[in-house]
C-alpha positions as CSV (number, residue, x, y, z in Angstrom):
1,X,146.0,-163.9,1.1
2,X,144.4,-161.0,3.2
3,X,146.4,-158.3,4.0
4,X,146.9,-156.5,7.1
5,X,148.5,-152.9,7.2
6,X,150.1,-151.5,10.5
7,X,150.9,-147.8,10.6
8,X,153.3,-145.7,12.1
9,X,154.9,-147.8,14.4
10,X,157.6,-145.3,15.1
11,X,159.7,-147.1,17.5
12,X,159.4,-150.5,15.3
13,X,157.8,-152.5,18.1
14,X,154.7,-153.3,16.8
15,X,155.0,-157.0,16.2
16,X,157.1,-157.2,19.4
17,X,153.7,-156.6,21.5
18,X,150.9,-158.7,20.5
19,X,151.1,-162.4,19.2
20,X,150.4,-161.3,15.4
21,X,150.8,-165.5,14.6
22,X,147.4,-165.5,16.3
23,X,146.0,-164.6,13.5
24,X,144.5,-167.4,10.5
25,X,147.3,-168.8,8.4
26,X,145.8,-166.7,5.3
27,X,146.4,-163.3,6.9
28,X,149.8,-161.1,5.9
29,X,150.8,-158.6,8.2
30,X,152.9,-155.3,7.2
31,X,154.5,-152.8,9.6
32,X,155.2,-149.8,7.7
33,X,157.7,-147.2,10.3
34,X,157.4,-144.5,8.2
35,X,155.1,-141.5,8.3
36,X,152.8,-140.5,5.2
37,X,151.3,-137.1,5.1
38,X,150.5,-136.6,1.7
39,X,147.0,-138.1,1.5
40,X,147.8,-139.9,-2.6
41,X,150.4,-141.5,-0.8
42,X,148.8,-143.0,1.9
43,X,146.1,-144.2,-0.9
44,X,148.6,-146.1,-3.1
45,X,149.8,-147.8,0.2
46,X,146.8,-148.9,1.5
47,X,145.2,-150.2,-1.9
48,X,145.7,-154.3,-1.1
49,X,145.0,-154.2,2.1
50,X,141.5,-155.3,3.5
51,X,142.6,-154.0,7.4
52,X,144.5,-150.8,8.6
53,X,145.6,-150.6,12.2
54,X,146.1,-146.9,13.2
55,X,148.4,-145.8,15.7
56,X,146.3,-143.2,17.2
57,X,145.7,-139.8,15.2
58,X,148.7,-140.7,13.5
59,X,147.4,-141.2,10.0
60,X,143.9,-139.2,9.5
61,X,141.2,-141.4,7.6
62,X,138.6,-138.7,6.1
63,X,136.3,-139.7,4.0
64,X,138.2,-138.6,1.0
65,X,140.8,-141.0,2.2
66,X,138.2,-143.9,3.0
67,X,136.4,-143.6,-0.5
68,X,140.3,-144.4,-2.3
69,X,140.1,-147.6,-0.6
70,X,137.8,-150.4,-1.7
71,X,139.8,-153.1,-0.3
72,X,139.4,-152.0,2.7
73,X,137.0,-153.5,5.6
74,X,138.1,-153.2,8.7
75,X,139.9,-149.8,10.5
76,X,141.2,-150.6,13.9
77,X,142.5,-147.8,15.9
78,X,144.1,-148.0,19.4
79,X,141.7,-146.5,21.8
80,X,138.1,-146.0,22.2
81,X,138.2,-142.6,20.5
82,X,140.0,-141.2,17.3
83,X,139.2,-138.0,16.0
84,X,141.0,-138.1,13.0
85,X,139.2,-141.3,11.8
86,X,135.5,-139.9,10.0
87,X,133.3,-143.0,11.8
88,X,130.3,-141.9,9.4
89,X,132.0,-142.3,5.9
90,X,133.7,-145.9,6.5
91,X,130.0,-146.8,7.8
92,X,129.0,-145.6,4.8
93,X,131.7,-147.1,2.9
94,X,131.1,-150.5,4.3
95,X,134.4,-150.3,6.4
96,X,134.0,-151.5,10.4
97,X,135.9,-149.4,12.6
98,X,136.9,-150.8,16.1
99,X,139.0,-149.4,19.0
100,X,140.9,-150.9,21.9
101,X,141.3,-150.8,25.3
102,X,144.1,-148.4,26.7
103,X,145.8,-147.2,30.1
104,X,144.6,-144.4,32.1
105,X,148.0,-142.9,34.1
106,X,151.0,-142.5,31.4
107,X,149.9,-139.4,30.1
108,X,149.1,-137.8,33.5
109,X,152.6,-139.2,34.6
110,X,153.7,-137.5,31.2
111,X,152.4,-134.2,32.7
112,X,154.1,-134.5,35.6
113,X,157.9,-135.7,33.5
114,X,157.1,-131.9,32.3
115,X,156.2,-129.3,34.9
116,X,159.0,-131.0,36.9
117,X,161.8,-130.5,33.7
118,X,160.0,-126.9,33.9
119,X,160.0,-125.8,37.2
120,X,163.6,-127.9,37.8
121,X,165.2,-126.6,34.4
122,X,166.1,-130.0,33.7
123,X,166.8,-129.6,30.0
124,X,168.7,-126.7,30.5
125,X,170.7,-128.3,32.7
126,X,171.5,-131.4,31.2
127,X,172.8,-129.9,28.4
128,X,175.1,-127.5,30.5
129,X,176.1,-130.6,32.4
130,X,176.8,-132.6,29.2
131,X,179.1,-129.7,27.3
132,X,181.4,-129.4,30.8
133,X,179.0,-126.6,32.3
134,X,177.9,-126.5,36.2
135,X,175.3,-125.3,37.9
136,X,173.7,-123.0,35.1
137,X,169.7,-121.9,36.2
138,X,168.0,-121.5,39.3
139,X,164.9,-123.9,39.5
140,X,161.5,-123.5,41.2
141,X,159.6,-125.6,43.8
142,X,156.0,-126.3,43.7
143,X,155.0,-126.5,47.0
144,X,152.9,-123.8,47.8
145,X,152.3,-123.2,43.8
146,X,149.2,-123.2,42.7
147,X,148.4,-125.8,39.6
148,X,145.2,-124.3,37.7
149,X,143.8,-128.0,36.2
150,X,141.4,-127.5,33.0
151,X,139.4,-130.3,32.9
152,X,139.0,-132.8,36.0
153,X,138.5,-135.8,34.3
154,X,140.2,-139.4,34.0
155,X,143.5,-137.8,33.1
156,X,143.1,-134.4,34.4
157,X,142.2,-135.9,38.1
158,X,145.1,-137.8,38.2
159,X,147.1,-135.1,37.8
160,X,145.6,-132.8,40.7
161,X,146.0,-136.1,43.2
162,X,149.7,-135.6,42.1
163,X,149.8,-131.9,42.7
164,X,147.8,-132.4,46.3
165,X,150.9,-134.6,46.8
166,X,153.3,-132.1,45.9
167,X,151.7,-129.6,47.9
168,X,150.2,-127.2,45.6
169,X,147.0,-125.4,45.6
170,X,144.6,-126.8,43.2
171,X,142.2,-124.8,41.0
172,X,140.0,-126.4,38.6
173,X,137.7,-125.6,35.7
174,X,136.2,-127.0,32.7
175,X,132.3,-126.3,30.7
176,X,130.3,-128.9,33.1
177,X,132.6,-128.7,36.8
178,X,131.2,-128.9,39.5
179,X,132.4,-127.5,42.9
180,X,131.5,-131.3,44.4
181,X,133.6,-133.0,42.2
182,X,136.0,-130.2,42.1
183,X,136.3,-130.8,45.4
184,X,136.7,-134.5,45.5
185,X,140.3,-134.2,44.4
186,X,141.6,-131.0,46.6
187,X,140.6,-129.0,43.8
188,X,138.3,-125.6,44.0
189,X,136.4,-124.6,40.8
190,X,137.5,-121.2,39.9
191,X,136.4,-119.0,36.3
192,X,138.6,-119.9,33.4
193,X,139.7,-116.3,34.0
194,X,141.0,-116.6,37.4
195,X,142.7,-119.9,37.3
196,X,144.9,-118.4,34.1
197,X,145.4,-115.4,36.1
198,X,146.1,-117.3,39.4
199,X,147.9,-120.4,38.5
200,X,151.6,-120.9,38.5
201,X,151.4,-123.9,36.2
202,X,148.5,-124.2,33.9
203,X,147.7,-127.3,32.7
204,X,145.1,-128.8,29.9
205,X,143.5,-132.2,30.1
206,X,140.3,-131.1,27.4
207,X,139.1,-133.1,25.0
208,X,139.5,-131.3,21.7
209,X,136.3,-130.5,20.2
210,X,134.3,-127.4,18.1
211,X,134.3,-125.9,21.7
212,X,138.0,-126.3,22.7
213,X,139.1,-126.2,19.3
214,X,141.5,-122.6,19.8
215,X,140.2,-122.3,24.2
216,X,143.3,-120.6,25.0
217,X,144.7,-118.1,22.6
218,X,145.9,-114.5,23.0
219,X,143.7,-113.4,25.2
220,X,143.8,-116.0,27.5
221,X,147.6,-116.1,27.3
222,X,148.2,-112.5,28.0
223,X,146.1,-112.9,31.6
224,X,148.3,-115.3,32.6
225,X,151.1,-114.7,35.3
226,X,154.7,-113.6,33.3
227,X,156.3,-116.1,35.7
228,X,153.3,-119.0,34.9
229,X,154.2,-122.3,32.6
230,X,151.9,-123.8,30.2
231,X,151.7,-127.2,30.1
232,X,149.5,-129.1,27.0
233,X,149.6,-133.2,27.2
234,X,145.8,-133.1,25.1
235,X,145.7,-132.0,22.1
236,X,147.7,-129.2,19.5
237,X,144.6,-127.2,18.3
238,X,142.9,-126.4,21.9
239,X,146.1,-123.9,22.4
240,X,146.2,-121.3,19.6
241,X,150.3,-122.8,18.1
242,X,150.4,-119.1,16.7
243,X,149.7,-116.9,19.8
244,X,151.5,-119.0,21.9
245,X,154.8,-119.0,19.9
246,X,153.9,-115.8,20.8
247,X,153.5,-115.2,24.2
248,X,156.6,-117.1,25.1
249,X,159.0,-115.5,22.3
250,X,157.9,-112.1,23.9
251,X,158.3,-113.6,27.6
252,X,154.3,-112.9,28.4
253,X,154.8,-116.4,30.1
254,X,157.3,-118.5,31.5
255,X,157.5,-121.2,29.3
256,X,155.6,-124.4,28.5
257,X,155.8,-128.0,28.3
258,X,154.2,-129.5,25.0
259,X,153.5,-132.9,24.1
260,X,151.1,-132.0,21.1
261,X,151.1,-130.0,18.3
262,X,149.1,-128.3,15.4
263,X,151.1,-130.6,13.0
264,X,152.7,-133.5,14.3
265,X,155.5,-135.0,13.5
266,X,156.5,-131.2,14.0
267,X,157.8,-129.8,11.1
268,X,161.6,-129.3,11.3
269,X,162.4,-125.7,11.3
270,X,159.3,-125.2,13.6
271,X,159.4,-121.9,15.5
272,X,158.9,-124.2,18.9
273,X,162.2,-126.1,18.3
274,X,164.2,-123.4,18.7
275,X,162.6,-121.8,21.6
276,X,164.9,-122.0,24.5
277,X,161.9,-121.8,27.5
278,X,159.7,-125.4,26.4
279,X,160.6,-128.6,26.7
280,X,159.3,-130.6,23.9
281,X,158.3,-134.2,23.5
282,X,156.7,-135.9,20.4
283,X,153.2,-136.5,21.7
284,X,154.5,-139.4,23.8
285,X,152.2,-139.2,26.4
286,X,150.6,-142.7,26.4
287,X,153.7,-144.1,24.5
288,X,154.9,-146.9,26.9
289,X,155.8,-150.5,26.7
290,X,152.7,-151.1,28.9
291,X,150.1,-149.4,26.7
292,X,151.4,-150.8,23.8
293,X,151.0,-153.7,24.7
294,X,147.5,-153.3,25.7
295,X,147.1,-151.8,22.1
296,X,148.7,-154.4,19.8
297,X,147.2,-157.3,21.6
298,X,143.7,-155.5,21.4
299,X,144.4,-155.1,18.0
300,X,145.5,-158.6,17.2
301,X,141.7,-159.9,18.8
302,X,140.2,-156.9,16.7
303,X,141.0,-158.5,13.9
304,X,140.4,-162.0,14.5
305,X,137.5,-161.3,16.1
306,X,136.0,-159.2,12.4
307,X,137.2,-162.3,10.1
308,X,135.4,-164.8,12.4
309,X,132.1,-162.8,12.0
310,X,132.0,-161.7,15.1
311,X,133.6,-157.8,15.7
312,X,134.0,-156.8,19.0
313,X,134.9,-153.3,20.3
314,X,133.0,-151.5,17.5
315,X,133.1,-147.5,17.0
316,X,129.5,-146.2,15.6
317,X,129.1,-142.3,14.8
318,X,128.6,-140.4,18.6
């Protein structure tokens, strides 16, 4: 029998989305719902299996990880890119890694579910409403605001058409803008320095890497308006956790909206849990019935595809 591991399905919907009975009769599938952080853990779990689908950065696979697994073949993660997974050692380690196709709007959408529970105080709110209180905060509107966008890409685009809509001011930057496609979306490339000066509502759509690994940190924080929100839907790491804890403990900002952490789950006890101006959410951002649907099923042909000879969809070192 070959065995098929499925990680991480938090919500316990994996086998709900794809037709796993797709698969040859000889092929066991496992969903494990649990998270494992401790790397010999993770190991011992893994040992029979020959495949591993990974839930996005969910579970890392580093080549420490990789080398404790002989069994294993094939590494399909959801998406085209996981930064967590080292492509080089299971290449080296005679493990096939494929990806699969995903959706481009729920985490842009995701964006917008926080800098409107921001600006609108909606989890403040809610809970007032809920323990008999009325009417407790004074929200913002955003027309007229000005949304500073860092990076203009596939997400971050999609996110200024929505702000043009709302009618705020866009300002745009990223490493490689330019003011032409700045200016496709309503957008007007500014410094780095004057769109966190400028903007009301900051918000990151980077891809993390060595050069946005730590982008914004203390520096960057303290230029920022005392009434401006950050809002992070990317990635933990390109927002120094520390400095911003902070900046927003010490009212330098506003608040912010954060979808990703340093360390996710987020540890309980976690200085951000407790902090009254963010509104959390547990890096949900593509985390919809429609994407996982694209995933699973992607997943499902991933592997049929690898044990007929024929892998499709395959990850090589960029």
């Amino acid at each position: 029998m070959r065995k098929v591991a499925v990680l991480d399905d938090y919500q316990a919907v994996a086998l709900e989305m794809a037709d796993w009975g797709a698969l040859p009769s000889d092929v066991s599938v496992d969903v494990f719902g649990d998270h494992l952080s401790d790397e010999d853990e993770v190991a011992r779990r893994l040992e029979p299996y020959c495949a591993v689908v990974a839930m996005r950065e969910r579970t890392p696979f580093r080549r420490s990880l990789i080398e404790r697994l002989p069994n294993l073949k094939l590494l399909v993660t959801t998406g085209m890119r996981n930064a967590s997974i080292d492509v080089g050692a299971a290449a080296d380690n005679g493990v096939t890694v494929c990806g699969t196709n995903g959706l481009p709007y729920p985490t842009a959408e995701l964006t917008w579910a926080l800098i409107l529970a921001l600006a609108r105080r909606v989890a403040a709110e809610d809970a007032a409403t809920r323990r008999g209180a009325w009417q407790v905060t004074v929200g913002e509107g955003l027309q007229g605001k000005t949304l500073g966008v860092m990076g203009l890409g596939r997400l971050g685009s999609q996110v200024a058409t929505i702000g043009r809509a709302f009618g705020m001011n866009l300002s745009a930057w990223s490493q490689n803008l330019t003011e032409d496609h700045a200016a496709r979306f309503g957008a007007r490339l500014v410094s780095k320095e004057e769109l966190l000066a400028k903007s009301d509502f900051v918000t990151i759509h980077l891809i993390l890497s060595r050069r946005t690994r730590g982008i914004i940190g203390a520096r960057e924080l303290a230029s920022m308006k005392p009434s401006a929100y950050l809002i992070n839907t990317s990635r933990g790491p390109i927002v120094d956790e520390d400095a911003l804890i902070e900046a927003l403990r010490s009212g330098r900002i506003a608040g912010a909206g954060l979808d990703v952490f340093d360390i996710e789950p987020l540890p309980m006890g976690h200085a951000l849990r407790s902090m009254p101006n963010t509104v959390l959410t547990p890096h949900v951002g593509y985390v919809t019935v429609e994407t996982y649907r694209v995933f699973y099923q992607d997943a499902v042909e991933d592997i049929a595809a690898f044990l007929s000879g024929s892998p499709v969809r395959v990850l090589t070192v960029q």
